[in-house]
C-alpha positions as CSV (number, residue, x, y, z in Angstrom):
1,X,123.1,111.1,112.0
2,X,122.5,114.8,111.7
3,X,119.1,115.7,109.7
4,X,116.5,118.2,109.8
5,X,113.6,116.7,112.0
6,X,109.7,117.5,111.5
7,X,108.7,116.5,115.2
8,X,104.5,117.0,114.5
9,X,102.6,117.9,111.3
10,X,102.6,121.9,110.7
11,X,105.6,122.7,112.6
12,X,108.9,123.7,110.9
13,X,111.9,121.0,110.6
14,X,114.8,121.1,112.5
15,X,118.4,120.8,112.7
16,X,119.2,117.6,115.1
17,X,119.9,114.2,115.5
18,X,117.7,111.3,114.0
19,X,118.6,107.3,113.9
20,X,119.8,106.6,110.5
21,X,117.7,105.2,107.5
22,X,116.9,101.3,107.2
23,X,117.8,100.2,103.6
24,X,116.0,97.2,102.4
25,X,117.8,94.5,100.2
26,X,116.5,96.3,97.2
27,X,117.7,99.8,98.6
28,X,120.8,102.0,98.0
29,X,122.3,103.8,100.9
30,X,123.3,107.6,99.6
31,X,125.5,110.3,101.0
32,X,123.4,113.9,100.9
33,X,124.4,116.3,98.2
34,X,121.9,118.1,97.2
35,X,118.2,118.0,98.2
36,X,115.2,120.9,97.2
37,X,112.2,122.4,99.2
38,X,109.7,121.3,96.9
39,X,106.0,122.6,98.0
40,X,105.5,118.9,97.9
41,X,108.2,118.3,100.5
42,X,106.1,121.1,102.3
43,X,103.2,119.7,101.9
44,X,104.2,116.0,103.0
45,X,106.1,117.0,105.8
46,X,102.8,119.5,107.6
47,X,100.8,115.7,106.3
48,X,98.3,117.6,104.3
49,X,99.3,115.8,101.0
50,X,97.6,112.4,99.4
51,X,100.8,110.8,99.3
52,X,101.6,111.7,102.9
53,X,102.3,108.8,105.2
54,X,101.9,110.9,108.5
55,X,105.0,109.2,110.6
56,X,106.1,112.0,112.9
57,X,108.8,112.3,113.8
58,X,110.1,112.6,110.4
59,X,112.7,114.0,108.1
60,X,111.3,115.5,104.8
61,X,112.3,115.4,101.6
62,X,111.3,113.2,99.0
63,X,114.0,113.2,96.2
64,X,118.0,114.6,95.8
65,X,121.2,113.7,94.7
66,X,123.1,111.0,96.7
67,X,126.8,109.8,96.5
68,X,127.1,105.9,96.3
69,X,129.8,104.2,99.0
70,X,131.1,103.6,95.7
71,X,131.7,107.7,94.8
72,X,128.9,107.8,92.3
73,X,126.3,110.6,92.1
74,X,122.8,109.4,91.3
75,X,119.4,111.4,91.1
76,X,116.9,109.6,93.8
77,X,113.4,109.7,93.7
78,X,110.4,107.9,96.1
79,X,112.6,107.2,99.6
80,X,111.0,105.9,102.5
81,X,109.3,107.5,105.1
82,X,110.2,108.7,108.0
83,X,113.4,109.1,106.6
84,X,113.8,111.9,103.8
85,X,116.6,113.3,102.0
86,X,117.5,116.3,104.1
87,X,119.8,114.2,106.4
88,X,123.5,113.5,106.1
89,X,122.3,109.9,104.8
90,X,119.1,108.2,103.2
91,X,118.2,105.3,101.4
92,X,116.3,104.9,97.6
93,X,114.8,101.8,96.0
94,X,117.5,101.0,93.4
95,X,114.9,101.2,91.0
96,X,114.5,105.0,91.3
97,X,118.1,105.9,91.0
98,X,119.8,106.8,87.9
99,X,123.1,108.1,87.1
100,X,124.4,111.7,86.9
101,X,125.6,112.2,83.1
102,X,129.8,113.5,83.9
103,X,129.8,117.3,84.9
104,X,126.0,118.2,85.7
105,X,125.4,120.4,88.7
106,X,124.0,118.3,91.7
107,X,121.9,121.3,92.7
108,X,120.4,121.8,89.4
109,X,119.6,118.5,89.3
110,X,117.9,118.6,92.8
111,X,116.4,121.0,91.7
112,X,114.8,121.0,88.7
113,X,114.1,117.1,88.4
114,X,110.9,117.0,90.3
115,X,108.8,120.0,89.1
116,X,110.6,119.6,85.4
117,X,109.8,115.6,85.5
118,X,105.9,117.0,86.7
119,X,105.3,118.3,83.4
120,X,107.8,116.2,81.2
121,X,105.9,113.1,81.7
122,X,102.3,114.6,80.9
123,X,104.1,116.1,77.5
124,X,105.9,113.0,76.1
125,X,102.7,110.8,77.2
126,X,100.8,113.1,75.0
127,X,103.2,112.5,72.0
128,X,103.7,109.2,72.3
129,X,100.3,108.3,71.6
130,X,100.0,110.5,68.8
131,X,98.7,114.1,69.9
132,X,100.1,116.9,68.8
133,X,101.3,119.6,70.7
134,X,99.9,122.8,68.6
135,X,99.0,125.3,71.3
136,X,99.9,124.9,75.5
137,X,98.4,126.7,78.4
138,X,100.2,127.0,81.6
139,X,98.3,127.7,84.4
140,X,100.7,129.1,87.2
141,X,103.4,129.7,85.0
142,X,104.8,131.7,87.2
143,X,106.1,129.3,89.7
144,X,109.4,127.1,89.6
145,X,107.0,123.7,87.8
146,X,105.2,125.8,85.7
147,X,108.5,128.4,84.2
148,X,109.8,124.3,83.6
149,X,106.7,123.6,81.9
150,X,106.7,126.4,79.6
151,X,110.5,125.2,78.9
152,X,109.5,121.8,77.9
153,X,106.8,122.6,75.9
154,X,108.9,125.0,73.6
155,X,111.5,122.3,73.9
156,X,109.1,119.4,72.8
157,X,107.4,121.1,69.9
158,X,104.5,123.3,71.2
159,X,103.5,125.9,68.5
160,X,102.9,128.6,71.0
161,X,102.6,128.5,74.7
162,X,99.9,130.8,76.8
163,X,101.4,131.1,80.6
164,X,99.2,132.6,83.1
165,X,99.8,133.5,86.6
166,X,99.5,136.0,89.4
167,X,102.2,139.1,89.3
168,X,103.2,141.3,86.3
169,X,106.5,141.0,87.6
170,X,106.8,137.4,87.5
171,X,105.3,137.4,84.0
172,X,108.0,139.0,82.4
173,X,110.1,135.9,83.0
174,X,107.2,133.9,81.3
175,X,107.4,135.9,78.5
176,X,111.9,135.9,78.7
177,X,111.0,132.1,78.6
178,X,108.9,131.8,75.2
179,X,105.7,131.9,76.7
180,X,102.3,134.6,75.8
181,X,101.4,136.0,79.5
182,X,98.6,136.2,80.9
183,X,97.9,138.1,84.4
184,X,95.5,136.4,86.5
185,X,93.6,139.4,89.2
186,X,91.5,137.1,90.7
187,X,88.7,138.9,89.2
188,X,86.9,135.9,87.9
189,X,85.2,137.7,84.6
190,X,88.0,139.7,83.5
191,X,90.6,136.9,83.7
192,X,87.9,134.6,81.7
193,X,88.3,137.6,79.1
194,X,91.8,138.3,79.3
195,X,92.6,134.0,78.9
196,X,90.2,133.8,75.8
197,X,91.6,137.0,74.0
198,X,95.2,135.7,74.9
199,X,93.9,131.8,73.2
200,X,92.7,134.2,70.6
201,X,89.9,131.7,69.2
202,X,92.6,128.7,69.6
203,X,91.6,125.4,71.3
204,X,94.8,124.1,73.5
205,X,95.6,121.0,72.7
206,X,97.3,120.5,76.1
207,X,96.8,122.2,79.8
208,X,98.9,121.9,82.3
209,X,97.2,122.9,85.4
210,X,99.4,124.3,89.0
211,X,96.8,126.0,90.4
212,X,92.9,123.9,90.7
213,X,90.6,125.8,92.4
214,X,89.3,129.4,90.8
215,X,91.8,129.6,88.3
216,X,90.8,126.2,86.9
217,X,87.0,127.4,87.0
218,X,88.1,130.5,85.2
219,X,89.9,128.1,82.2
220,X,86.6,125.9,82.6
221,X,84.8,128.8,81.2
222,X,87.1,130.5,78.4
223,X,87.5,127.1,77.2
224,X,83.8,126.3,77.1
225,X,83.3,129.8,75.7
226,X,85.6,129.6,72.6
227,X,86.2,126.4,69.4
228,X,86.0,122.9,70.3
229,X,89.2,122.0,68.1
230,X,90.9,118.9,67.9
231,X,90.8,118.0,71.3
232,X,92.0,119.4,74.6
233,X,93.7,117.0,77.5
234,X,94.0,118.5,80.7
235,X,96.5,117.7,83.0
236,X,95.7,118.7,86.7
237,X,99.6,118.8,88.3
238,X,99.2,120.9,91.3
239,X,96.4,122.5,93.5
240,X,97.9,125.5,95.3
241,X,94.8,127.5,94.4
242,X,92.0,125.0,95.8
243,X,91.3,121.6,96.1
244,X,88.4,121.7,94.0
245,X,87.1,123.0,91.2
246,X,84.0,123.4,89.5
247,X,83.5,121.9,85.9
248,X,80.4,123.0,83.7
249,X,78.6,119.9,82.2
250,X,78.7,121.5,78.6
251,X,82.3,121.3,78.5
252,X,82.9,118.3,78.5
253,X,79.5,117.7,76.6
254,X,80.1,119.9,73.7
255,X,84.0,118.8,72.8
256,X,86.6,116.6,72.8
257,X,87.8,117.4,76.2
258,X,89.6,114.9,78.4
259,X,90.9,115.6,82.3
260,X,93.7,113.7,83.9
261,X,96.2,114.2,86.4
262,X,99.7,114.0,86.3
263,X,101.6,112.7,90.3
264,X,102.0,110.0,92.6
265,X,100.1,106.9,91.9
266,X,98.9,108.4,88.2
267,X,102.3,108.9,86.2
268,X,103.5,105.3,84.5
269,X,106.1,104.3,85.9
270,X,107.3,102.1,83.6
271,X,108.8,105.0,81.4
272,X,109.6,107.3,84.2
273,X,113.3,106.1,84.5
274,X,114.2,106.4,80.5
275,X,112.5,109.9,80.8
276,X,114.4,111.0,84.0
277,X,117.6,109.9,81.7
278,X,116.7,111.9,79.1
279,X,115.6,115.0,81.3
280,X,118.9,115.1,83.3
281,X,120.3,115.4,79.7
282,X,118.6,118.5,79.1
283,X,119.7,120.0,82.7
284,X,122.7,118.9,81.3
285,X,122.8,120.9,78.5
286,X,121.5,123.7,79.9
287,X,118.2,123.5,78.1
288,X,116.2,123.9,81.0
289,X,117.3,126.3,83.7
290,X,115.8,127.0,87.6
291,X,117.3,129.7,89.5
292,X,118.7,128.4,92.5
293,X,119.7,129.9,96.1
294,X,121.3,126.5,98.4
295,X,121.5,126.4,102.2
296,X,123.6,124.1,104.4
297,X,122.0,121.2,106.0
298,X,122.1,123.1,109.6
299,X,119.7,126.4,108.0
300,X,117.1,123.8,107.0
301,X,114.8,126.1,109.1
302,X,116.1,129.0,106.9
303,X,115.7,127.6,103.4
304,X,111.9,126.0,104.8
305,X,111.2,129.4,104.6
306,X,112.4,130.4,101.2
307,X,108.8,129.7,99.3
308,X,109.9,132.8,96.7
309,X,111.9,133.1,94.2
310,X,114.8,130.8,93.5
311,X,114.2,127.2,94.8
312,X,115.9,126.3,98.4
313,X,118.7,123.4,97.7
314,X,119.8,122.0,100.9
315,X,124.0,120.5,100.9
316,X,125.8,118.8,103.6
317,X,127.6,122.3,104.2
């Protein structure tokens, strides 16, 4: 079959042949229609992610939009490596497929379903077990996952939402999207200043973090600097700013502050198939939106290299 082929980690896929997917007894076989370049397709495919199972070659992508033999379109998440979704075929556990609602866009879907499903899950967790939503901050709200996040937090509830990321620019779409911005300089003591004037003596009750690393130290400290409210839960999603961060002692000492992360291997699956049906609703109804730009299957190497702006969709043609 035709497919776009990582041949080692940190080189660039390409278009080619590859042999075609083995589906298991428990597996559906799907026809490509629509796949996105996550940073975690990115990030799996160059091997540098936990998740990564490191069989090169390999064809990346990790979820899409298949066609049955039957003429179905499905959403299908958690395939099998080596073989990914950007290939003219793949297989999916049964499981993790779920029905397109009638007249949905398969590249909105692809598109939107993991980074939308990265903060969904974290939110309705959070409700289900009785928190309120009061006041969320977005860190890296600038990005595809965290523009969603902001969406589903207005969505779900959230009394106000404080998005911060890099680029005035790109802030003025956090603000178009209901969200308080927040510039991040990478100036360590002015963006402690700026994110505790912007909370504006407020406790979040929910974080949702893209971006680890300094810009999780700086929200260490204007959290530890202003009310211990209710209770803060913060959800570590995404670490594009460091793999590590620094956490002083007296936060967590002085307040009701719990960390968690939301990804592979953490989210419950038990409820992520209901919530997957209830999220494509919402791409169905247009409630949440991602810009998209698609490619054809033979420009993989093109829409690899589409990391701004709209998110790369890759079709058969």
């Amino acid at each position: 079959m035709r497919a776009a082929v990582v041949p080692a980690p940190e080189e660039a896929p390409r278009y080619g042949e590859f042999p075609d997917p083995q589906a298991g007894p428990d597996d559906v076989l799907l026809d490509l229609v629509a796949a996105a370049v996550h940073p975690l397709v990115r990030s799996r495919a160059r091997g540098t992610h936990y998740s990564s199972g490191q069989r090169y070659p390999m064809v990346p992508g990790m979820d899409g939009v298949g066609r049955t033999r039957e003429g179905a379109l499905v959403y299908a998440g958690e395939v099998h490596e080596p073989w990914g979704t950007f290939a003219d075929r793949f297989a999916a556990p049964r499981t993790r497929t779920v029905p397109l609602p009638d007249g949905i866009d398969p590249v909105a879907v692809a598109a939107s379903m993991n980074p939308g499903m990265s903060s969904w899950m974290p939110i309705t967790e959070h409700l289900a077990g009785g928190g309120a939503l009061g006041t969320v901050l977005v860190l890296g709200a600038t990005g595809t996952a965290g523009g969603l996040a902001v969406q589903n937090s207005r969505r779900l509830g959230a009394g106000r939402v404080v998005g911060a990321g890099r680029g005035a620019d790109a802030l003025v779409r956090v603000l178009a999207l209901g969200a308080e911005p927040v510039e991040l300089t990478g100036d360590a003591d002015a963006d402690v200043q700026s994110l505790a004037a912007a909370l504006d003596g407020e406790a979040p009750a929910l974080v949702l973090d893209y971006l680890w690393g300094a810009p999780a130290e700086v929200a260490f400290r204007a959290l530890a600097a202003g009310p211990a409210g209710d209770g803060t839960l913060y959800v570590e999603v995404g670490a594009v700013a460091g793999p590590t961060a620094a956490m002083p002692a007296a936060l967590l000492r002085s307040r009701r502050f719990r960390v968690r992360g939301s990804g592979i291997g953490s989210v419950d699956m038990s409820r992520y198939r209901d919530e997957a049906v209830a999220y494509l609703g919402r791409i169905a109804s247009g409630a949440v939106v991602v810009p998209t730009v698609t490619f054809p299957l033979e420009r993989v190497a093109d829409a690899w290299q589409a990391t701004h702006g709209p998110r790369a969709v890759v079709t058969p043609v």
